[in-house]
C-alpha positions in Angstrom: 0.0 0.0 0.0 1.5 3.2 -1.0 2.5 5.9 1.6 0.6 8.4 0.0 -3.1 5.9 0.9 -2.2 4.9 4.2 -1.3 8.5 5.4 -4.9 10.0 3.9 -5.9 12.6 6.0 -8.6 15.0 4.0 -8.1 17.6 6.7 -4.7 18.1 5.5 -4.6 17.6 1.9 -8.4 17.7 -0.3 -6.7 17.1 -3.0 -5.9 13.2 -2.6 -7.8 10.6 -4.5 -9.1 7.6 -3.3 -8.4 4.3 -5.2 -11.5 2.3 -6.9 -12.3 -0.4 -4.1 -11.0 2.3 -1.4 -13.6 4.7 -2.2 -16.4 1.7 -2.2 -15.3 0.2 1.2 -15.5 3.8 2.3 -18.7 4.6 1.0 -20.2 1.2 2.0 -19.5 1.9 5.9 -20.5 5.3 5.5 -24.0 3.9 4.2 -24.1 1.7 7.3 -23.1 4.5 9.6 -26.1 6.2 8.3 -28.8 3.6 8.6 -27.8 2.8 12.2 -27.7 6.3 13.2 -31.8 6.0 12.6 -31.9 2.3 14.5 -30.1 3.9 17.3 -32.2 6.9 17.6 -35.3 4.6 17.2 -34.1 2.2 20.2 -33.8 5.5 22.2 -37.5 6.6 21.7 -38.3 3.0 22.3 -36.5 2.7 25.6 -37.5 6.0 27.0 -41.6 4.8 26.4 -41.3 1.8 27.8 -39.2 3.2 31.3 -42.0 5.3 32.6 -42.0 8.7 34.7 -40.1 10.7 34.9 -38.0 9.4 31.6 -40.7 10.6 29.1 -41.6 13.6 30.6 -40.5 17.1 29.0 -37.0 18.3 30.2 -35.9 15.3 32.1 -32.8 14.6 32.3 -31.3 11.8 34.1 -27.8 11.8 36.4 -25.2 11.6 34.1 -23.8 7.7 35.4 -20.4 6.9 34.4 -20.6 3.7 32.2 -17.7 1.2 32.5 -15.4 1.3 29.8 -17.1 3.9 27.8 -17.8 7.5 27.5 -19.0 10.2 25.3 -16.8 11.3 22.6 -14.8 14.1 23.7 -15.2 17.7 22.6 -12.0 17.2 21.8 -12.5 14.5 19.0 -13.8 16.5 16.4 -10.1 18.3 16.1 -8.3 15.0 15.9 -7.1 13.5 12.7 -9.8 11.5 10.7 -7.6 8.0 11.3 -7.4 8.6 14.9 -11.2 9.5 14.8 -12.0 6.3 13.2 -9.4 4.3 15.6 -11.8 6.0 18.8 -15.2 4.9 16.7 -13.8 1.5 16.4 -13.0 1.7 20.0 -16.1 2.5 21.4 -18.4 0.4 18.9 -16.1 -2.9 20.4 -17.4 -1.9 24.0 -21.1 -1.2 23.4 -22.0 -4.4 22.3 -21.6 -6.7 26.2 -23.4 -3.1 27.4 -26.3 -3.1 25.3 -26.9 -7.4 26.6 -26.8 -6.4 29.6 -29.4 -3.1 29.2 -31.4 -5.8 27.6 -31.2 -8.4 30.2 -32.5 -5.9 32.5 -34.8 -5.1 30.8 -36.1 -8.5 30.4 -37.0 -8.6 34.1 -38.1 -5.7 34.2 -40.6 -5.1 30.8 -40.7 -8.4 29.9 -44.0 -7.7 27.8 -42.1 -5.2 25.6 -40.7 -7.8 23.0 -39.8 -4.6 20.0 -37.8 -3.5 22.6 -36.1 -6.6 23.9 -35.1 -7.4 19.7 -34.1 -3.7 19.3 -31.5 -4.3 22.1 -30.3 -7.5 20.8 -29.8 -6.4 17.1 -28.0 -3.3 18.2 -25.3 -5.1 19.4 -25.1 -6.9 16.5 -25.4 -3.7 14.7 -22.9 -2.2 17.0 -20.2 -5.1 16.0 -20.6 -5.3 11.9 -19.9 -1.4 12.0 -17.1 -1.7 14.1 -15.5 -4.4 12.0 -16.4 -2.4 9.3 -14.5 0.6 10.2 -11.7 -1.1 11.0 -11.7 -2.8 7.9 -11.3 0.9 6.1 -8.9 1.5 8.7 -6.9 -1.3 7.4 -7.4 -0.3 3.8 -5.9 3.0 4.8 -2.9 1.5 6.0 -3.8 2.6 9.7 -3.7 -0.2 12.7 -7.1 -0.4 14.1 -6.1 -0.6 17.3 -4.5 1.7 19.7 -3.3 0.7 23.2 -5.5 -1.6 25.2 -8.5 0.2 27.1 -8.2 0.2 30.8 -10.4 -1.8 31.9 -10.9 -3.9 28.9 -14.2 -3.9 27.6 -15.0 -7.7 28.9 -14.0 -6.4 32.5 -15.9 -3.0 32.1 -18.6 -5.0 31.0 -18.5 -7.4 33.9 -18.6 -4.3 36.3 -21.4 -2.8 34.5 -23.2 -6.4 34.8 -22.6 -6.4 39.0 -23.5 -2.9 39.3 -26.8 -3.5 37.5 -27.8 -6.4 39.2 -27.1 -4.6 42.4 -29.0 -1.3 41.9 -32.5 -0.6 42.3 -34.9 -0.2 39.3 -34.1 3.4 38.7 -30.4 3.2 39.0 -31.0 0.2 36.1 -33.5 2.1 33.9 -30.7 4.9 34.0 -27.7 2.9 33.0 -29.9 1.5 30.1 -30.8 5.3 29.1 -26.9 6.3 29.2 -26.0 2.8 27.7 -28.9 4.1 24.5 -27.4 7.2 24.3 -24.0 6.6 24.1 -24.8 4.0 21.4 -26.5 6.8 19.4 -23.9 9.2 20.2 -21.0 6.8 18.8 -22.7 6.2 15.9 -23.7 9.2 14.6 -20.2 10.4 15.6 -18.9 7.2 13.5 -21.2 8.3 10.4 -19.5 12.0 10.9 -16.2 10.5 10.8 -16.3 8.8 7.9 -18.7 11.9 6.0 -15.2 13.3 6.0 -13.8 10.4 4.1 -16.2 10.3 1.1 -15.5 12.1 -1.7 -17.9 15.1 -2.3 -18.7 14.7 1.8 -18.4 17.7 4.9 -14.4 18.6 5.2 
């Protein structure tokens, strides 16, 4: 791969041109990006109707829980350079999927009668993985390494923590992770769908 493709950054230089099957891998994740940035807002809406009062009502707005392993992109991300934007997305779509089984564990004790919900959970961590692996797989084509140094914790130990705290808490506390766990997952994908935007020729600089 030539050093010219793997060090593609359009911030710095507009003027590079993708290859043929670059361009397509590009635009296919970017399509993907897309149509799971409307899943994930749909789980959303669907989670917050099924939790209740006071999550529906007008202006609420939960405690801002830390979540295990994961956070909200930084304000900071949008300045970074688009490989290390895409190594961050790749990141953060690897730990969502072991949060969003256990949001939908929980949520199988607690609305077991809400079944739309219980399979909107379940495919958006299958959702979550195929874009991950998808950006990484333009991350490869790029010449970039996916992966940066090893989270702390590692998403399987994060996700164990989130698994005890849940089972722990109270009904609110659990309702709340899931809301956080929801948002973040809409959060990273829209930021993922962003990121690439950048990539695709014609798309936002």
């Amino acid at each position: 791969m030539s050093q010219r493709e793997g060090s593609l950054d359009p911030k710095a230089d507009s003027s590079i041109s993708l290859l043929p099957h670059l361009e397509a891998k590009i635009r296919q994740t970017h399509s993907l990006a897309h149509l799971l940035t409307k899943y994930a807002e749909q789980l959303f809406q669907e989670y917050v109707q099924h939790q209740g009062d006071p999550f529906g009502l007008p202006g609420f707005s939960p405690p801002r829980l830390p979540v295990a392993g994961l956070s909200a992109p930084a304000p900071s991300h949008a300045g970074l350079p688009a490989p290390e934007q895409l190594r961050l997305d790749a990141a953060a779509l690897d730990a969502l999927p072991p949060l969003l089984d256990i949001v939908r564990r929980r949520q199988a004790e607690l609305n077991p009668r809400a079944p739309r919900l219980l399979r909107r959970l379940e495919d958006a961590g299958r959702q979550a993985r195929a874009l991950g692996a998808a950006v990484e797989a333009v991350l490869a084509a790029l010449g970039v390494p996916a992966r940066g140094p090893p989270p702390e914790p590692p998403p399987a130990a994060a996700a164990a923590a989130a698994a005890a705290s849940a089972s722990s808490t109270g009904v609110f506390p659990a309702k709340v992770l899931g809301f956080r766990v929801c948002g973040l997952y809409r959060e990273w994908v829209s930021r993922t769908e962003g990121d690439l935007s950048q990539l695709v020729p014609g798309g936002s600089a």
